[in-house]
N, C-alpha and C positions, 0 to 999 in steps of 0.2 A: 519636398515642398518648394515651388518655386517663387519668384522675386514676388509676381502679382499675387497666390495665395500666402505670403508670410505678411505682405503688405494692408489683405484683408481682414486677417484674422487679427492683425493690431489694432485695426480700426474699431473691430467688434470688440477686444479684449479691453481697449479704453473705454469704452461704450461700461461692460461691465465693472470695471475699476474705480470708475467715477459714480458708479447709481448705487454697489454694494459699499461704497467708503460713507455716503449720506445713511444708508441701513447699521453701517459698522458706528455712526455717531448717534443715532436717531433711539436705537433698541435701548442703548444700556442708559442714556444722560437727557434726552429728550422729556423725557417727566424732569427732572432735574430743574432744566429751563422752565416748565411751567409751574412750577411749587414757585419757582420767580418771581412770578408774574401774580400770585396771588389767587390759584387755585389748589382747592383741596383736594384730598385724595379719590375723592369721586368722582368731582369733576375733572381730575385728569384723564379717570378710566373712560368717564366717556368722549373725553377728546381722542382717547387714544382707538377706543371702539370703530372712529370714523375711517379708521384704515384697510381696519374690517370688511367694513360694509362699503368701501370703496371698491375692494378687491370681489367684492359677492356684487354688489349692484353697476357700476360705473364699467370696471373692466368689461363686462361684456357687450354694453352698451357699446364704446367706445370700438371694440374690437368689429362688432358685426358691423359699425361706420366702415372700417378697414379694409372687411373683406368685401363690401358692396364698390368701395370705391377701387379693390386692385392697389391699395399702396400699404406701406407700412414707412415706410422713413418719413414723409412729411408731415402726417399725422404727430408722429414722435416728433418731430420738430415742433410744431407749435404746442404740445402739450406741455413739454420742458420748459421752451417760452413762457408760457402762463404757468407754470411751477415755479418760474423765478420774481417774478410779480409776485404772486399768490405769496410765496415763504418771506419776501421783503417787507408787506404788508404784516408782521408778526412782529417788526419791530416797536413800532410806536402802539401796541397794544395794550390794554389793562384789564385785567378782571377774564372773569367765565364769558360773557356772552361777546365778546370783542375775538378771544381766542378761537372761541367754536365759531363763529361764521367765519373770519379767515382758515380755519382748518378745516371747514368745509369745501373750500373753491381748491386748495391746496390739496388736498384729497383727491377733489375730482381728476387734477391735474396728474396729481404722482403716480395714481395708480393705474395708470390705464399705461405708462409709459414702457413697464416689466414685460405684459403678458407681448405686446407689439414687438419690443427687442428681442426678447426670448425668441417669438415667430420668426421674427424677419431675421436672424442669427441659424435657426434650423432652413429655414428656405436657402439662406446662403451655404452654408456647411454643404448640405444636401447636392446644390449645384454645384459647389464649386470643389464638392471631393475632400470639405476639410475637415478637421477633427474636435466638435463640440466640445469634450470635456476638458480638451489643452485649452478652450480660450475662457469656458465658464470657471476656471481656475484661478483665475483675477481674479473673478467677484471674491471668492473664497477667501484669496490672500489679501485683500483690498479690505474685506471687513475687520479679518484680525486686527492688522495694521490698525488704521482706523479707532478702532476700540480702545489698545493700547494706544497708540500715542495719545487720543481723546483722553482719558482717565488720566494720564499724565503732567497734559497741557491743562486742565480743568484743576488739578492741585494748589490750592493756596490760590487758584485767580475767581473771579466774579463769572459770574452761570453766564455771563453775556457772553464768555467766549465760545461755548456752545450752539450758540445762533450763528457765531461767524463761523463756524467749521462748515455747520449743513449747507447753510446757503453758500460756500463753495462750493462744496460736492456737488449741488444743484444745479449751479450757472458749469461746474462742469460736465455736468451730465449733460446740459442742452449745448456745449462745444463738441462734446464726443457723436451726439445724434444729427453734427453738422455732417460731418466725417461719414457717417455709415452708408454702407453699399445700397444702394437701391431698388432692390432686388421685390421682383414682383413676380407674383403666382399668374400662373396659365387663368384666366376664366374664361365662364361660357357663360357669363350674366345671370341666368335662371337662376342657380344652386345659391348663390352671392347673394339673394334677394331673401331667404327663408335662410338662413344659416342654424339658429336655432331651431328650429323644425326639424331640419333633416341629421342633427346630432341625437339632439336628445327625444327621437321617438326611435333611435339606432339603441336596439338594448345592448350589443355588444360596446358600445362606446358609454351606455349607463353603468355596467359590470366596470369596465377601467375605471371608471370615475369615482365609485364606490371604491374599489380595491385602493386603488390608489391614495384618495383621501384619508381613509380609514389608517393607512401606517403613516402617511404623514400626518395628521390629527393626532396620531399617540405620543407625542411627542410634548404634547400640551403638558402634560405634569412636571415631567423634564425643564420645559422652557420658562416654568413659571415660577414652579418651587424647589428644582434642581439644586438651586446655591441655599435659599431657605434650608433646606434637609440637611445637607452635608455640615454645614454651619451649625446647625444643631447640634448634628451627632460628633460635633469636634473636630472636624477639619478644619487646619487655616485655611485665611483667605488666599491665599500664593497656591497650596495645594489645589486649593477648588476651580482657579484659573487655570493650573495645568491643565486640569480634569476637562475644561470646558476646550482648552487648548488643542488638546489630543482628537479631541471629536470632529473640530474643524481641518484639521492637517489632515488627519486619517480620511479625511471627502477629500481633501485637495489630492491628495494621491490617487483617488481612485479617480475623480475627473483627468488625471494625468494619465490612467493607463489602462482605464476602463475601457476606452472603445473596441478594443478588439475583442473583449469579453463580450461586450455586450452583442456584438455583430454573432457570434459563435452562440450563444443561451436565447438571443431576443428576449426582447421588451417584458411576455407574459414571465418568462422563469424568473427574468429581472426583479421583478415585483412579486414573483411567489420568495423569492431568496429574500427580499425585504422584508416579508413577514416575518418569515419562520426567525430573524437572527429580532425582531422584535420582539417576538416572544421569551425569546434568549435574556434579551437586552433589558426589557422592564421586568423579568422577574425575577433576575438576580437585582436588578437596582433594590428591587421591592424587598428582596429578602438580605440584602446584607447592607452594612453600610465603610463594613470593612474596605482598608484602601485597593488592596491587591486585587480583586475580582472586581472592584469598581475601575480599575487599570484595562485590565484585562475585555471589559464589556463595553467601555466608551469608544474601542477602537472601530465596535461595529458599526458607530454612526456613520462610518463609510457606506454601511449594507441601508441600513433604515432609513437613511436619507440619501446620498448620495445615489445609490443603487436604483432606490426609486424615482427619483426626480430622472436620473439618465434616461429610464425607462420610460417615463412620461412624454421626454422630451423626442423619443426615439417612436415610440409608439404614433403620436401626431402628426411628427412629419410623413411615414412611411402609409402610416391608416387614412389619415383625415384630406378628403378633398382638399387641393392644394386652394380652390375660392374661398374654403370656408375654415383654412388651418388656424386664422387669428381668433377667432370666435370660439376654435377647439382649443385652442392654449387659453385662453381666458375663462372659458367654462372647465378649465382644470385649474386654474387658480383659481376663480370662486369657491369650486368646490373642495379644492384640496387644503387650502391657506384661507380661505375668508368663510364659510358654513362651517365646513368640516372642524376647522380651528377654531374658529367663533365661537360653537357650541360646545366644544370640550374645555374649552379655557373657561365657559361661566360654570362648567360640571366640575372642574380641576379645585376650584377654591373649597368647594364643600367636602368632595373626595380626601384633600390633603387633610383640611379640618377636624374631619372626620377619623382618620386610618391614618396619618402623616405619611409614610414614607410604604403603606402597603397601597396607596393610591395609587403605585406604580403595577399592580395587580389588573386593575380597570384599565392599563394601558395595553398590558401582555394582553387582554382579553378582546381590544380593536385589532388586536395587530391578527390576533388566531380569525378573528370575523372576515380580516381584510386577506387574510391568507384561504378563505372557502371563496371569496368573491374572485379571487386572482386566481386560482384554481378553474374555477368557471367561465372566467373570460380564458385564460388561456384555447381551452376547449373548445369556444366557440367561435374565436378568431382564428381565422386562418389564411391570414399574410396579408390579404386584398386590403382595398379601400370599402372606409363606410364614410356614408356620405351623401356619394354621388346618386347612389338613386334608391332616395326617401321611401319612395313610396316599396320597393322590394325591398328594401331592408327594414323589416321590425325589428 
């Protein structure tokens, strides 16, 4: 790698360092901050809902602005811009209806900022011959970090220090999107204009989307009541941290050394392999709660998420019309992270409720659904672009 690609790929890697450190404080202490402020536990749910449906409605919006106009970094700029408003406005806040309309504008803001980096991150890789999983590796280790020091620095002090962590990561997030390369896709106008049209009436890029959600979505039980369960059946809290520990390094490694795999199997095997190790992976959770096979199967989280996500990321760039690529990484986050997730997490309460810890059963069973759809897309992809012409491609 030489001076100008080590030079770019730090630019992007801060880009991720700073967006996943606000994610690495936000996931675990962000309720935290609003029990604060004087909301209950519903009403935190549905503040937290709006991230959701920021990711399912806003992202795409936002994204097909992107690909009509040809840019992705200055859009990212002012988004972060108004992210940093929008999250400052959170401080002199009180009660439910004060929080939820600042977390509305704040929403609109955060979320559109991923699916655009993400793109404009593969468009550059792409041109510039670099190696996505070495730089999406920050985000990875940015979160851990982040979580631990957060939980740390939060000990014995007052939840306000919470607010000051994010809205750093925030105001850093919108320094690192000053920095990012400027990298814009070829257009021909037309395709830019219909972005949503000429995707989702592509059934080959409906089959990805389904597959792909589908094993990222199983994940819901894991991410919800993962530490509830383990907790129950008698694990400490330090063991349950490793547990969670392990899942995240086990991705950081494979973002480390995955590209050549992935180049060698492609995108569809990529995501057939994420299933079949999810079916592995929720049905031993499901059936033991023993430490050693729970050892043993969190490592996969390399395959069920990692694997997949490379895949997705690998797939868009190489399939998806380069006009209409923001629109395709946003219509993969709505559906993989904001529907898909959305509706398995309001399914996940009742399932655990219901079965505890065989509600990891209903997840082995998205992943085997998501593994006949990835099967089928394989099949029916065959290497080209979809896209570019809507109308001959059903």
């Amino acid at each position: 790698m030489n001076a100008s690609q080590t030079g770019i790929s730090i630019r992007l890697a801060l880009f991720y360092t700073a967006s996943f450190g606000v994610v690495g404080i936000t996931l675990p202490f962000w309720p935290v901050w609003l029990g604060s402020k004087g909301l209950d536990a519903s009403e935190i749910g549905i503040v937290l809902a709006l991230t959701i449906s920021g990711k399912t409605i806003i992202a795409p919006a936002v994204a097909r602005y992107a690909d009509h106009r040809g840019e992705r970094r200055r859009p990212m700029i002012a988004l972060a811009a108004l992210a940093v408003l929008a999250f400052s406005a959170f401080w002199p806040t009180n009660g439910f209806w004060q929080v939820f309309i600042v977390s509305m504008v704040f929403a609109t803001a955060w979320t559109g900022i991923m699916p655009l980096g993400e793109n404009l991150t593969m468009l550059t890789v792409h041109a510039r011959g670099l190696d996505y999983g070495r730089i999406r590796l920050w985000g990875s280790l940015a979160f851990v970090v982040a979580a631990v020091s957060g939980g740390w620095l939060l000990e014995g002090r007052p939840a306000s220090i919470i607010f000051i962590l994010i809205l750093a990561g925030v105001s850093l997030t919108f320094l690192s999107c000053l920095i990012l390369p400027d990298t814009r896709p070829p257009t021909s106008g037309a395709i830019a204009h219909r972005p949503f049209r000429s995707l989702l009436s592509n059934r080959t890029f409906l089959l990805f989307l389904g597959a792909v959600s589908l094993v990222q979505a199983s994940h819901s039980v894991y991410y919800a009541f993962g530490t509830i369960h383990w907790r129950a059946s008698g694990h400490a809290d330090d063991v349950i941290g490793w547990l969670w520990a392990e899942g995240v390094i086990a991705e950081i490694i494979l973002f480390a050394i995955g590209a050549g795999l992935l180049r060698k199997i492609g995108p569809a095997s990529a995501i057939i392999l994420a299933a079949i190790a999810g079916m592995v992976r929720w049905g031993v959770t499901a059936s033991t709660v023993q430490l050693e096979p729970l050892i043993a199967v969190q490592a996969l989280h390399a395959l069920t998420f990692g694997a997949a996500h490379m895949a997705a990321m690998s797939f868009i760039i190489r399939a998806a019309a380069p006009e209409v690529s923001a629109t395709a990484q946003a219509l993969y986050a709505a559906a993989a992270y904001g529907i898909g997730t959305g509706l398995t997490m309001l399914a996940a309460g009742h399932l655990y409720e219901a079965f505890a810890g065989g509600a990891y059963w209903a997840m082995a069973a998205m992943s085997a659904m998501g593994l006949v759809l990835a099967v089928l897309f394989g099949r029916r992809w065959n290497g080209g672009r979809i896209g570019a012409e809507p109308s001959c491609q059903p």
